[in-house]
mmCIF file as Biopython writes it, N, C-alpha, C and O atoms, coordinates in Angstrom:
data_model
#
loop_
_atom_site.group_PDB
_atom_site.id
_atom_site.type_symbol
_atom_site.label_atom_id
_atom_site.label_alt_id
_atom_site.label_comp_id
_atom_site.label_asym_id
_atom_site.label_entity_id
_atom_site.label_seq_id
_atom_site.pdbx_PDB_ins_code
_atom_site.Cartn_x
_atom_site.Cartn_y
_atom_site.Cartn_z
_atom_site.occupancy
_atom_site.B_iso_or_equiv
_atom_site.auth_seq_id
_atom_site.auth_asym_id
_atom_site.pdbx_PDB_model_num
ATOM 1   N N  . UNK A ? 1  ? -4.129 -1.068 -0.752 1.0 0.0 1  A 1 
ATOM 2   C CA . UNK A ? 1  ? -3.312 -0.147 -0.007 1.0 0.0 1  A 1 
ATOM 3   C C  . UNK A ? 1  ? -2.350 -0.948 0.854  1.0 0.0 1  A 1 
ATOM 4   O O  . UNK A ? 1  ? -2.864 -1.841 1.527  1.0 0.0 1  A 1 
ATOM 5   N N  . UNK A ? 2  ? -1.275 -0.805 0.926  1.0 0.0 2  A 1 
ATOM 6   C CA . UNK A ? 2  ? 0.261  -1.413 1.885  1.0 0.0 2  A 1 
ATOM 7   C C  . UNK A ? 2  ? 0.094  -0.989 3.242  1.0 0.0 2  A 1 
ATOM 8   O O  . UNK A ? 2  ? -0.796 -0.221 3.609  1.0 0.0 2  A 1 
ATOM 9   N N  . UNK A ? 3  ? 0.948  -1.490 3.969  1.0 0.0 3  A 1 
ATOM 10  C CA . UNK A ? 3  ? 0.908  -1.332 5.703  1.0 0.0 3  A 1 
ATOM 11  C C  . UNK A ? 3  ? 1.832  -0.113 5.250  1.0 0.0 3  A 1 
ATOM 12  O O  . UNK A ? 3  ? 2.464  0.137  4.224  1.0 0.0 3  A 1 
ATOM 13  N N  . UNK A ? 4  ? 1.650  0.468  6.340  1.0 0.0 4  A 1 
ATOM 14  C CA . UNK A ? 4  ? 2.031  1.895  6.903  1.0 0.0 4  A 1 
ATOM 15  C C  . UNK A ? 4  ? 3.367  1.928  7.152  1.0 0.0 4  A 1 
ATOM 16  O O  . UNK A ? 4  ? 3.978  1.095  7.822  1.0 0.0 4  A 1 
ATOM 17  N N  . UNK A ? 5  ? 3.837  2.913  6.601  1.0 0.0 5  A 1 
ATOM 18  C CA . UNK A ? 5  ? 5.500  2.872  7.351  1.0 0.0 5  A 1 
ATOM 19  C C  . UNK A ? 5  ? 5.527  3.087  9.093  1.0 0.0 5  A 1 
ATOM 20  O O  . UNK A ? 5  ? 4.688  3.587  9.843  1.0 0.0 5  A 1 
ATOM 21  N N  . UNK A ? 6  ? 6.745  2.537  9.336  1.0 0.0 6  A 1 
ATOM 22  C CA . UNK A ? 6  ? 6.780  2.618  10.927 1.0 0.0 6  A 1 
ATOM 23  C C  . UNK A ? 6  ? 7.684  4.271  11.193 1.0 0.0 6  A 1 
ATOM 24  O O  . UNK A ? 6  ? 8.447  4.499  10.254 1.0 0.0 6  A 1 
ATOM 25  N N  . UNK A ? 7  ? 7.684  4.944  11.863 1.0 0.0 7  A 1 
ATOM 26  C CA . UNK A ? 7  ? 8.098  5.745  12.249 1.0 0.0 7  A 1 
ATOM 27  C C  . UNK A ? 7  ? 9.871  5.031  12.180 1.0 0.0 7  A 1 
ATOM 28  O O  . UNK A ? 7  ? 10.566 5.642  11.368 1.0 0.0 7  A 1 
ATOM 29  N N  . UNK A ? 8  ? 10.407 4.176  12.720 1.0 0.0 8  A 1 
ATOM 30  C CA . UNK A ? 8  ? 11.861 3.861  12.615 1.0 0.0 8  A 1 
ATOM 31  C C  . UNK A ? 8  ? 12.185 3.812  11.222 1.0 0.0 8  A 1 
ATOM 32  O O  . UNK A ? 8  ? 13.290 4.097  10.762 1.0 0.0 8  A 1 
ATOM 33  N N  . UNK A ? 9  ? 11.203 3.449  10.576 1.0 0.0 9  A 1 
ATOM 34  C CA . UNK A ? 9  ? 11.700 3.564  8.760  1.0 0.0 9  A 1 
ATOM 35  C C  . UNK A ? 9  ? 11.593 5.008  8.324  1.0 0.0 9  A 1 
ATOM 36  O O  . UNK A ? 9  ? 12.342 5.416  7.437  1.0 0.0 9  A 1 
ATOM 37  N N  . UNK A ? 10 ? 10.704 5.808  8.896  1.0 0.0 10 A 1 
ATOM 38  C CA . UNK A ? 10 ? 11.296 7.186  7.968  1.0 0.0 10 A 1 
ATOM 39  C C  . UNK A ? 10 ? 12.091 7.410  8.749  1.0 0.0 10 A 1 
ATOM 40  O O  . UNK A ? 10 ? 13.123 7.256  8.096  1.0 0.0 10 A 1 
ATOM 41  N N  . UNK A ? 11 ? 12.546 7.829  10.286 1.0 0.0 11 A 1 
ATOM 42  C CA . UNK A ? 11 ? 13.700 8.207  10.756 1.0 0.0 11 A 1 
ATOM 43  C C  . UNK A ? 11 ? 15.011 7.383  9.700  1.0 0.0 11 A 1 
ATOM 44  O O  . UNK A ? 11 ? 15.890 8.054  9.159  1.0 0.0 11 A 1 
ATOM 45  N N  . UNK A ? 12 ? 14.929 6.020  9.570  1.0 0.0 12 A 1 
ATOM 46  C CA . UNK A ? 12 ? 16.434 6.116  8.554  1.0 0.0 12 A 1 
ATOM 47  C C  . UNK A ? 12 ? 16.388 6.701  7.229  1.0 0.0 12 A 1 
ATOM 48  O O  . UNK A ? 12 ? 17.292 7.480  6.927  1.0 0.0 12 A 1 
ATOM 49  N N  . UNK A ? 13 ? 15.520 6.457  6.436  1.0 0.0 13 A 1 
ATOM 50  C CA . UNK A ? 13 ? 15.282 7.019  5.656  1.0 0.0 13 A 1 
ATOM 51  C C  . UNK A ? 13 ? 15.704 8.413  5.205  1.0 0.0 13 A 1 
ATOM 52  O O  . UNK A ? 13 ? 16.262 8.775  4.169  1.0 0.0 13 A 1 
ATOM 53  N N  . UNK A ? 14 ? 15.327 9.023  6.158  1.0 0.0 14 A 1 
ATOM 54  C CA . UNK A ? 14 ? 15.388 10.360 6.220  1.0 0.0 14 A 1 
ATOM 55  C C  . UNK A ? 14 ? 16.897 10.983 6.942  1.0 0.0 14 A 1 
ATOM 56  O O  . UNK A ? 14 ? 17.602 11.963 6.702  1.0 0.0 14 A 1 
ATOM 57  N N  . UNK A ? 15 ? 16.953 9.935  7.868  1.0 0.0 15 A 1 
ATOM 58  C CA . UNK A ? 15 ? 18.842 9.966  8.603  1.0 0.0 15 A 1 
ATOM 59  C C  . UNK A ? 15 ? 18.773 11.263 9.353  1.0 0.0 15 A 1 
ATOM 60  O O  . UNK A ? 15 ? 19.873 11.734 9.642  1.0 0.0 15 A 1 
ATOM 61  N N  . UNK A ? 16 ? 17.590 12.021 9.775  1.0 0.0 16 A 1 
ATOM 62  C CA . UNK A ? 16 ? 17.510 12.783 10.763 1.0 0.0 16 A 1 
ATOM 63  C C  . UNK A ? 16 ? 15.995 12.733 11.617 1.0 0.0 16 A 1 
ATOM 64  O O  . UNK A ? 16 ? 15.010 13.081 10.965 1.0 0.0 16 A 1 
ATOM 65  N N  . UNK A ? 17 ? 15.800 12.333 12.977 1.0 0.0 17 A 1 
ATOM 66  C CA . UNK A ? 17 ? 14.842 12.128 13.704 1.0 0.0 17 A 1 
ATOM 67  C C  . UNK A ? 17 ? 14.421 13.722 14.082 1.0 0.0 17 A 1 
ATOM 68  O O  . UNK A ? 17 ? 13.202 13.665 14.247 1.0 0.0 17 A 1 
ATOM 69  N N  . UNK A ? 18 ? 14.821 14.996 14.278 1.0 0.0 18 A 1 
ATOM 70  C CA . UNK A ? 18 ? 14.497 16.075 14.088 1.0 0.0 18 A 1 
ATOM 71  C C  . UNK A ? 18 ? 13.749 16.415 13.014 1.0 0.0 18 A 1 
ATOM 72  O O  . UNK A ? 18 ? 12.585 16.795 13.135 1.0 0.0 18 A 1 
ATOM 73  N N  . UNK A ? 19 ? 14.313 16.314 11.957 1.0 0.0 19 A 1 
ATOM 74  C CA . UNK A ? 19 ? 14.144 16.700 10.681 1.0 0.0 19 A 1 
ATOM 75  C C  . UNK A ? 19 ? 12.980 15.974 10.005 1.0 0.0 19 A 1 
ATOM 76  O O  . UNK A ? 19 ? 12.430 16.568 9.078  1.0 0.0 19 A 1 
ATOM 77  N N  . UNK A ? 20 ? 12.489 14.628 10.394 1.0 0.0 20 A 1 
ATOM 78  C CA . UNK A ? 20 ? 11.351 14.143 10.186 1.0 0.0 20 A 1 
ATOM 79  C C  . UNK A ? 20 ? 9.818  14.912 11.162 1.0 0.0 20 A 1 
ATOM 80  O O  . UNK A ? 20 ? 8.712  15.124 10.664 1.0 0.0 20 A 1 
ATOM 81  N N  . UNK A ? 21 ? 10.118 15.115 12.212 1.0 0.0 21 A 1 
ATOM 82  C CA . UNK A ? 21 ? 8.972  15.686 13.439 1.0 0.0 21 A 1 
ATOM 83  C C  . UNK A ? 21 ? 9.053  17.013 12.619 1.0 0.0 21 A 1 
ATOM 84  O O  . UNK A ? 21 ? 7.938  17.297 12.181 1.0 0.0 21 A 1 
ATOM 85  N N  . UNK A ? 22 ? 10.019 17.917 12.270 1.0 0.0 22 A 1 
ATOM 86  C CA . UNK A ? 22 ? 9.689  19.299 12.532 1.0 0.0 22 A 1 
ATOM 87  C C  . UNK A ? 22 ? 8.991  19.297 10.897 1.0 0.0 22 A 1 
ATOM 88  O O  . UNK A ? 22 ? 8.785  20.427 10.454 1.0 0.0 22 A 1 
ATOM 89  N N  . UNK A ? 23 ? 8.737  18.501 10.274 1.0 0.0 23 A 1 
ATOM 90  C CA . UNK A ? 23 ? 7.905  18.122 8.972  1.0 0.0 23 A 1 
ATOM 91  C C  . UNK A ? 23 ? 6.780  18.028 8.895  1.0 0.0 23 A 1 
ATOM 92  O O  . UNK A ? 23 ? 5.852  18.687 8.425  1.0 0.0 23 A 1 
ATOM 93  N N  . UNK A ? 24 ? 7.006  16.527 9.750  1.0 0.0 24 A 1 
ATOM 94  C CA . UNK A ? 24 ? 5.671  16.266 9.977  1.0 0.0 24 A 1 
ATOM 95  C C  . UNK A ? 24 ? 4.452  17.092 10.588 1.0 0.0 24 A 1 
ATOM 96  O O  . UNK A ? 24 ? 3.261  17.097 10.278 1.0 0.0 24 A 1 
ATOM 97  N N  . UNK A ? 25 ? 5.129  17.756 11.519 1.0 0.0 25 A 1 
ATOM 98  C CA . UNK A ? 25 ? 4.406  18.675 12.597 1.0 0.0 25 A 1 
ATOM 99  C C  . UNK A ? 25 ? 3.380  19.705 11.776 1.0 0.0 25 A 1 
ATOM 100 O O  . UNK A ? 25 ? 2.154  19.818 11.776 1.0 0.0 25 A 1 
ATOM 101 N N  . UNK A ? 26 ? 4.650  20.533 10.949 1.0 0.0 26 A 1 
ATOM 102 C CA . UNK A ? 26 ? 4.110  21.224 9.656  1.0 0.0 26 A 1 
ATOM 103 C C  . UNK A ? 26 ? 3.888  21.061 8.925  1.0 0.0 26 A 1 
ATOM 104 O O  . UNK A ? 26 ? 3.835  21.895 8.021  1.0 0.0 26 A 1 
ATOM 105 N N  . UNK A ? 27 ? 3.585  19.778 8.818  1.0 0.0 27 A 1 
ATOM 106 C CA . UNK A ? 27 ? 2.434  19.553 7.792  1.0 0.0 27 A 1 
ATOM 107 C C  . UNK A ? 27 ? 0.984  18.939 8.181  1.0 0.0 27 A 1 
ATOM 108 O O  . UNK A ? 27 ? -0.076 18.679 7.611  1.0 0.0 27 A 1 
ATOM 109 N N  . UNK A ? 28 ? 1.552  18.856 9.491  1.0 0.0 28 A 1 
ATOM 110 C CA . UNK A ? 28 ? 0.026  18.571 10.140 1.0 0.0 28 A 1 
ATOM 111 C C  . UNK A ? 28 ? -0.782 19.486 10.905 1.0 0.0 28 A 1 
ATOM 112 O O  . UNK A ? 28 ? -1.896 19.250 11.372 1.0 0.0 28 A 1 
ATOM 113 N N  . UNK A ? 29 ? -0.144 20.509 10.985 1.0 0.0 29 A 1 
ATOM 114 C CA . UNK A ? 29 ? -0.854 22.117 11.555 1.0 0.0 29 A 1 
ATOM 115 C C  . UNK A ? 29 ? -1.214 22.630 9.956  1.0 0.0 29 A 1 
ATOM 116 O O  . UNK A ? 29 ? -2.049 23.504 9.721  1.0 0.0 29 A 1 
ATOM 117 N N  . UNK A ? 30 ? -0.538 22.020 9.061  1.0 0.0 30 A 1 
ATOM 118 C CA . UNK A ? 30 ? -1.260 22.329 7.142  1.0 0.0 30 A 1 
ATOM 119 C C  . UNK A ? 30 ? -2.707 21.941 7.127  1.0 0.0 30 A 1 
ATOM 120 O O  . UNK A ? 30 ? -3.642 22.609 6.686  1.0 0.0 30 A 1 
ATOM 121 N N  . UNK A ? 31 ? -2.738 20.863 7.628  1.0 0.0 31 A 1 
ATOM 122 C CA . UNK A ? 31 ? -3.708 19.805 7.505  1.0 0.0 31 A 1 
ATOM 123 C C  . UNK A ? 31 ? -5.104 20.216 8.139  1.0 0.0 31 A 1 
ATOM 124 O O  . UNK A ? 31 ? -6.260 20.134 7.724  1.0 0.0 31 A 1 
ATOM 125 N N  . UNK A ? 32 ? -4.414 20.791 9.557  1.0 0.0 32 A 1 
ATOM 126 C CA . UNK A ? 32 ? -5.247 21.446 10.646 1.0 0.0 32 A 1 
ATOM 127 C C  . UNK A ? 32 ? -6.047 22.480 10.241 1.0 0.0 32 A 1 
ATOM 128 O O  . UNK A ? 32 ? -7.211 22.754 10.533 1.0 0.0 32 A 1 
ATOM 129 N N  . UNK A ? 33 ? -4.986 23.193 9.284  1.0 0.0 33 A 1 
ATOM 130 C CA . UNK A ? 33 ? -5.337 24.735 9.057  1.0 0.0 33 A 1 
ATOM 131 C C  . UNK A ? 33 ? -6.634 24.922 7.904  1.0 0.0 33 A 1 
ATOM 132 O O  . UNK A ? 33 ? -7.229 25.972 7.659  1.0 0.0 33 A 1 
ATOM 133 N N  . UNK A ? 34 ? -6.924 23.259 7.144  1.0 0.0 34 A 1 
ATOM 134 C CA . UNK A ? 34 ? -7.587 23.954 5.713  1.0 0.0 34 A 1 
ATOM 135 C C  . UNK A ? 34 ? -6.670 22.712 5.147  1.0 0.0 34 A 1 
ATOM 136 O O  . UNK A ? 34 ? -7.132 21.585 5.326  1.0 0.0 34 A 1 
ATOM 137 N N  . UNK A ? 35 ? -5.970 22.779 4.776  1.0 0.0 35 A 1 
ATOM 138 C CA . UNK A ? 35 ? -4.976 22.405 3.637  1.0 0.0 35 A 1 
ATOM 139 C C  . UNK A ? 35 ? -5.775 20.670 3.265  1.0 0.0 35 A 1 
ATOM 140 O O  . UNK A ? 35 ? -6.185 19.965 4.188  1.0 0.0 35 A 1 
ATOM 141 N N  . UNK A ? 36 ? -5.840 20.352 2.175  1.0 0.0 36 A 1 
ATOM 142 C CA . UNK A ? 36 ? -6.047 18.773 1.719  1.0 0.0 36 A 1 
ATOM 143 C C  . UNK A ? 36 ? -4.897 18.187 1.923  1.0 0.0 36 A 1 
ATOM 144 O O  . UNK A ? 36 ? -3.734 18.524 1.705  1.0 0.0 36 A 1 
ATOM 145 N N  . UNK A ? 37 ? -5.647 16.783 2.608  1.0 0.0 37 A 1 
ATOM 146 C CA . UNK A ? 37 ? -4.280 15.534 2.405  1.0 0.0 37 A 1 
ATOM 147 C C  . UNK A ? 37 ? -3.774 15.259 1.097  1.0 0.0 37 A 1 
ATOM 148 O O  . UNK A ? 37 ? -4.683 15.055 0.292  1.0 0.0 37 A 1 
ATOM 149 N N  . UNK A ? 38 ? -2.757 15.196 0.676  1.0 0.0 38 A 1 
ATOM 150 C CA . UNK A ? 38 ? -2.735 14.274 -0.563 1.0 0.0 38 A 1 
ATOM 151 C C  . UNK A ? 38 ? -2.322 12.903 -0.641 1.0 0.0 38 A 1 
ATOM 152 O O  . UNK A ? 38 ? -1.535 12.487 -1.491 1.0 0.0 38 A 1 
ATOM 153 N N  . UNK A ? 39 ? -3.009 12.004 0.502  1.0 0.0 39 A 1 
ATOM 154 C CA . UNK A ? 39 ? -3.448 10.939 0.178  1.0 0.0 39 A 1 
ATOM 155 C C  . UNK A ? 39 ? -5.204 10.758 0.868  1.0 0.0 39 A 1 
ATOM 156 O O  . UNK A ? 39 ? -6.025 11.515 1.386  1.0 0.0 39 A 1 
ATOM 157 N N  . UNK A ? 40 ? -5.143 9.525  0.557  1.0 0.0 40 A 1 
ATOM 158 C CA . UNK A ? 40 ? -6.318 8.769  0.826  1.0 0.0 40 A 1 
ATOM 159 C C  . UNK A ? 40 ? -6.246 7.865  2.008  1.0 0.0 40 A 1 
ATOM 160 O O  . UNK A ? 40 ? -5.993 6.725  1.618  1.0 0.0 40 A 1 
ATOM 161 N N  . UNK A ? 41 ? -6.374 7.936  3.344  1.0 0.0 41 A 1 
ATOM 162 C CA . UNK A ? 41 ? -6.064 6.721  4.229  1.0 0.0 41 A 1 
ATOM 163 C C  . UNK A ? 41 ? -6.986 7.169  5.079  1.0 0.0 41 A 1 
ATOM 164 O O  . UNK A ? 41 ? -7.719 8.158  5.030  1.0 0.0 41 A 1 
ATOM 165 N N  . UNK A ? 42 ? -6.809 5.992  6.165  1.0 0.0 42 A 1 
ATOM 166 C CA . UNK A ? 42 ? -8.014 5.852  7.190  1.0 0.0 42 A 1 
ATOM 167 C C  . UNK A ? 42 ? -7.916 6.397  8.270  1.0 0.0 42 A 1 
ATOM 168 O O  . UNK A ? 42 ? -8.726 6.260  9.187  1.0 0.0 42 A 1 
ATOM 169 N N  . UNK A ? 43 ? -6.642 7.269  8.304  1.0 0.0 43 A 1 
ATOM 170 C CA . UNK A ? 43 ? -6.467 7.948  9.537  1.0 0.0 43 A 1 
ATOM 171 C C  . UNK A ? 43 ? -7.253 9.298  9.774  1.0 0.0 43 A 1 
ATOM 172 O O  . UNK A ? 43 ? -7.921 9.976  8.993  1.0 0.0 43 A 1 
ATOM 173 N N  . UNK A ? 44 ? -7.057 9.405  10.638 1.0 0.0 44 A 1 
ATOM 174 C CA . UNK A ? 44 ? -7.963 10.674 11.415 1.0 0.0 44 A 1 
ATOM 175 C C  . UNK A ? 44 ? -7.406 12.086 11.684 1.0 0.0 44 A 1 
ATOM 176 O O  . UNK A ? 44 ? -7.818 13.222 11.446 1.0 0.0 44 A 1 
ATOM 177 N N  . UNK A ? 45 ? -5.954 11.409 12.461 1.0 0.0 45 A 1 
ATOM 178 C CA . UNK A ? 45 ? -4.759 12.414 13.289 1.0 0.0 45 A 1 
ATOM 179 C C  . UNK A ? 45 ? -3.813 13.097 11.978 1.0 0.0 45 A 1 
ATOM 180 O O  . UNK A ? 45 ? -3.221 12.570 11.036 1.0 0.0 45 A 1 
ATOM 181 N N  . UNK A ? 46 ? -3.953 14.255 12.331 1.0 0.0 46 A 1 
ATOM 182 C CA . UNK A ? 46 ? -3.000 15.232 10.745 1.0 0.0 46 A 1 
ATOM 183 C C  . UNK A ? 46 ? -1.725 15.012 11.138 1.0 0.0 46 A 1 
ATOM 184 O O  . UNK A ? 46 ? -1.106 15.970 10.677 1.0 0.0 46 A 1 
ATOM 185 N N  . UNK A ? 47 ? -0.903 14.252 11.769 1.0 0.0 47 A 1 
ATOM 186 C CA . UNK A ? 47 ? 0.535  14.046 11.683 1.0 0.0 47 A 1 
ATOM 187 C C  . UNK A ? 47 ? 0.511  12.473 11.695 1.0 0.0 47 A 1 
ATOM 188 O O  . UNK A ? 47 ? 1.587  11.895 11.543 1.0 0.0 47 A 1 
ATOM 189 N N  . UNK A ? 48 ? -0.717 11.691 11.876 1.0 0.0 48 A 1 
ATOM 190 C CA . UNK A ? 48 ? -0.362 10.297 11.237 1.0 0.0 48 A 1 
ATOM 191 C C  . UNK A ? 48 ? -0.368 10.701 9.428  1.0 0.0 48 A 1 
ATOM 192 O O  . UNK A ? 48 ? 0.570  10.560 8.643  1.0 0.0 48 A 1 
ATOM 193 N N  . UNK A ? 49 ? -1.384 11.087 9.220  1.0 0.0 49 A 1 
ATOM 194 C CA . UNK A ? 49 ? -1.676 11.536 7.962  1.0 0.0 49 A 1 
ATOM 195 C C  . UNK A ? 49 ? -0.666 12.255 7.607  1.0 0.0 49 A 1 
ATOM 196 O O  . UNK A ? 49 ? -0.066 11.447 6.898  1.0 0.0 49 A 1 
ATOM 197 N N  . UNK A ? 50 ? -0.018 13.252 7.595  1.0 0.0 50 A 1 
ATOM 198 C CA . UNK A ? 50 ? 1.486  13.839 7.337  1.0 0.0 50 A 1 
ATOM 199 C C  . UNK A ? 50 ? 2.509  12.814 7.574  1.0 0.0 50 A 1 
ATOM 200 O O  . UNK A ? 50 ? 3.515  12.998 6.888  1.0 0.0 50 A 1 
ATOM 201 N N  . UNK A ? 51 ? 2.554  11.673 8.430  1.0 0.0 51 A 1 
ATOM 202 C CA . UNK A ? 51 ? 4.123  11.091 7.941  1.0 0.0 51 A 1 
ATOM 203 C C  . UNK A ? 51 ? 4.032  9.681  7.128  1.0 0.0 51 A 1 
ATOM 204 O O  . UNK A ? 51 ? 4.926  8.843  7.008  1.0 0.0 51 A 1 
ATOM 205 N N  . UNK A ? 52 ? 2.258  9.637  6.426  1.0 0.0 52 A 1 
ATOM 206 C CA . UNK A ? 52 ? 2.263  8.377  5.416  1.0 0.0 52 A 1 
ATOM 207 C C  . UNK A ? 52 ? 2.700  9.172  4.073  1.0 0.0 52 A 1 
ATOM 208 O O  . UNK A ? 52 ? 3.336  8.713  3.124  1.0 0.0 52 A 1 
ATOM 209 N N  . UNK A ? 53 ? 2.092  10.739 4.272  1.0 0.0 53 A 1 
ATOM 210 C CA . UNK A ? 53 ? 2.449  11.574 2.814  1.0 0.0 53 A 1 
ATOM 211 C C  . UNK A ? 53 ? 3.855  11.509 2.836  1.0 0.0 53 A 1 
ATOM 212 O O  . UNK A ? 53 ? 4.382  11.142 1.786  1.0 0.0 53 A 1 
ATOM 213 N N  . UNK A ? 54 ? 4.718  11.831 3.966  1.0 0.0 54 A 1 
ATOM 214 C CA . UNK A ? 54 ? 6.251  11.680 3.938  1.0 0.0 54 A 1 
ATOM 215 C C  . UNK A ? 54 ? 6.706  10.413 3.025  1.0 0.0 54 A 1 
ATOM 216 O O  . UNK A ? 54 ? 7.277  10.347 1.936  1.0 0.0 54 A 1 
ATOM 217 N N  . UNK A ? 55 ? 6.177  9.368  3.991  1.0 0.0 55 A 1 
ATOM 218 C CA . UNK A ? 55 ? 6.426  7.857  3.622  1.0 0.0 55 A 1 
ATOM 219 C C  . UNK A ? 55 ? 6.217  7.854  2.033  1.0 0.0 55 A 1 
ATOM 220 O O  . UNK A ? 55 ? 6.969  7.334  1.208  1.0 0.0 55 A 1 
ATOM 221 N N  . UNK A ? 56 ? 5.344  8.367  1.854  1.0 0.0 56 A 1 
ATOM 222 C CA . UNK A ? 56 ? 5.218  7.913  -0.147 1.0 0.0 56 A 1 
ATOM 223 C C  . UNK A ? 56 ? 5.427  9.060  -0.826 1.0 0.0 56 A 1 
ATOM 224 O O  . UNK A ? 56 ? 4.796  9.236  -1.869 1.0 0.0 56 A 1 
ATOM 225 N N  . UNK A ? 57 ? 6.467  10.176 -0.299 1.0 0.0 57 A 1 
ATOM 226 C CA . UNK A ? 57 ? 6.963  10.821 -0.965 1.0 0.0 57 A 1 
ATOM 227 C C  . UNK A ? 57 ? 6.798  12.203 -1.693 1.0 0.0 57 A 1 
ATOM 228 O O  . UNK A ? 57 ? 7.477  12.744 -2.566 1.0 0.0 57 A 1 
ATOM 229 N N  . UNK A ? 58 ? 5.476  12.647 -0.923 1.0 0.0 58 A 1 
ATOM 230 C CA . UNK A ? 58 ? 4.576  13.551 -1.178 1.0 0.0 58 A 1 
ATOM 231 C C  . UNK A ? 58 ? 5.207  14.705 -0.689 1.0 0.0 58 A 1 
ATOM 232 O O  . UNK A ? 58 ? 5.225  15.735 -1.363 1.0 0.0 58 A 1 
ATOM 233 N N  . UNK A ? 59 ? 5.981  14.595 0.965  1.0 0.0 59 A 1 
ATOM 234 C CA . UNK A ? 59 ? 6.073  15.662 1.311  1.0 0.0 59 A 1 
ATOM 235 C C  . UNK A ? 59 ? 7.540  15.575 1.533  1.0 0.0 59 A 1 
ATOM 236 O O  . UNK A ? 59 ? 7.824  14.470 1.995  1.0 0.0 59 A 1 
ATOM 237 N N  . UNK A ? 60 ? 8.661  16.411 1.356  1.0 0.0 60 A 1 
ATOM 238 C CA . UNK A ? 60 ? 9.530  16.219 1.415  1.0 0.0 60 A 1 
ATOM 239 C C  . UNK A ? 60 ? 10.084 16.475 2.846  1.0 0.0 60 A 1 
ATOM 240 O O  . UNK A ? 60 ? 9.333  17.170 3.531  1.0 0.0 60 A 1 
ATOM 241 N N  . UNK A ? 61 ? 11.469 15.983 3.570  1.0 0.0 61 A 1 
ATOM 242 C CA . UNK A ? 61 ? 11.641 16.179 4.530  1.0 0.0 61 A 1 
ATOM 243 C C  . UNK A ? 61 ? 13.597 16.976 4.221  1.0 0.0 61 A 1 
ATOM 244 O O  . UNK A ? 61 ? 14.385 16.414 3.461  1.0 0.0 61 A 1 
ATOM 245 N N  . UNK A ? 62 ? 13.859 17.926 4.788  1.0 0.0 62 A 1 
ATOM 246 C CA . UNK A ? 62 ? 14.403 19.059 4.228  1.0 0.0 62 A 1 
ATOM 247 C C  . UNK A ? 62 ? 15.581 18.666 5.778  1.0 0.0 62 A 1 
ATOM 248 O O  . UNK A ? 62 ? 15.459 19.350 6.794  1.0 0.0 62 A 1 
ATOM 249 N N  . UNK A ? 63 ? 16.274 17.909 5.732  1.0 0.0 63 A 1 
ATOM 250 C CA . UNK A ? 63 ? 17.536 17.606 6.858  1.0 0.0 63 A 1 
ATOM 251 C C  . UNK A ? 63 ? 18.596 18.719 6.801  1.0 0.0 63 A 1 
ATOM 252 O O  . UNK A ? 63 ? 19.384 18.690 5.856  1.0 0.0 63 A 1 
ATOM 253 N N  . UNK A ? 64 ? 18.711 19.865 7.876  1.0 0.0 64 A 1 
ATOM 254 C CA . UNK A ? 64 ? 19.783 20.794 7.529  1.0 0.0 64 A 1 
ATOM 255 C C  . UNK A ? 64 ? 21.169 20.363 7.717  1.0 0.0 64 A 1 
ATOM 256 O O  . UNK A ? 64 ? 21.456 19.367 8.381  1.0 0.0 64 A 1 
ATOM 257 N N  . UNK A ? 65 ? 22.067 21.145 7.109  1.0 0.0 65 A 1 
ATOM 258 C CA . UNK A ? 65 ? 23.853 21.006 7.249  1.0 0.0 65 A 1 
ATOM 259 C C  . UNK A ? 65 ? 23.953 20.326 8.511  1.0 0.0 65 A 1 
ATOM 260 O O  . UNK A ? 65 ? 22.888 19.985 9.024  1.0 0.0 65 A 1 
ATOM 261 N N  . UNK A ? 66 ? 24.649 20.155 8.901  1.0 0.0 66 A 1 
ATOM 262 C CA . UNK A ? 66 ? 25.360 19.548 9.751  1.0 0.0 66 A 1 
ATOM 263 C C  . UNK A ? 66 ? 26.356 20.701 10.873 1.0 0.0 66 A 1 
ATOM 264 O O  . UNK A ? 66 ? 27.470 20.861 10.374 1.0 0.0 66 A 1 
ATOM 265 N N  . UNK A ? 67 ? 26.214 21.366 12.001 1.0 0.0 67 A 1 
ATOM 266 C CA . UNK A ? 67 ? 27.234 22.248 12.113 1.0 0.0 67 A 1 
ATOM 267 C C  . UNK A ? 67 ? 26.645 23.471 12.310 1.0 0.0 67 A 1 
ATOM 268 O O  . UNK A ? 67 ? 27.168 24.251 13.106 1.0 0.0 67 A 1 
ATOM 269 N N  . UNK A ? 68 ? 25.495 23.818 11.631 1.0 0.0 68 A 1 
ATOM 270 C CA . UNK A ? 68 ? 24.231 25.009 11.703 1.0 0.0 68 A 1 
ATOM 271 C C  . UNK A ? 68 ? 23.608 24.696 13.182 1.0 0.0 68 A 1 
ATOM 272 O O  . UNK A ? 68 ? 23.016 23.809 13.798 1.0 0.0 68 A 1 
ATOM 273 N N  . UNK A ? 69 ? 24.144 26.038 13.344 1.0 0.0 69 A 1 
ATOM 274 C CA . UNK A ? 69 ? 23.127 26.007 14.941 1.0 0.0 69 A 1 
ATOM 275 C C  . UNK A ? 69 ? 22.194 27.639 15.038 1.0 0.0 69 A 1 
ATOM 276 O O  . UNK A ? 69 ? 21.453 27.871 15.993 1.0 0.0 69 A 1 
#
């Protein structure tokens, strides 16, 4: 298993620091609720665990228009 992405790598990645949290968040109240991880790691916390699924692509992160308020 690889080291963990850092939080500054999905923020570029992703090219919105909103748009990564309001993901992660919901997918870690998923996590909370019932829902299976779909990975395997050693973490504990459902939004560390939600932004390694980000990191490898599992969960997508959905950046809106630009201009939408």
């Amino acid at each position: 298993m690889g080291k963990a992405a850092s939080v500054e790598s999905l923020v570029s990645e992703t090219k919105s620091k909103y748009a990564l949290v309001v993901a992660a968040a919901r997918r870690g109240r998923a996590i909370m609720d019932g829902y299976q991880p779909l990975v395997d790691v050693h973490a504990t916390k459902p939004v560390t665990i939600a932004l390694e699924e980000i990191h490898r692509g599992l969960v997508s992160v959905e950046v809106p228009p630009l201009g939408i308020k």
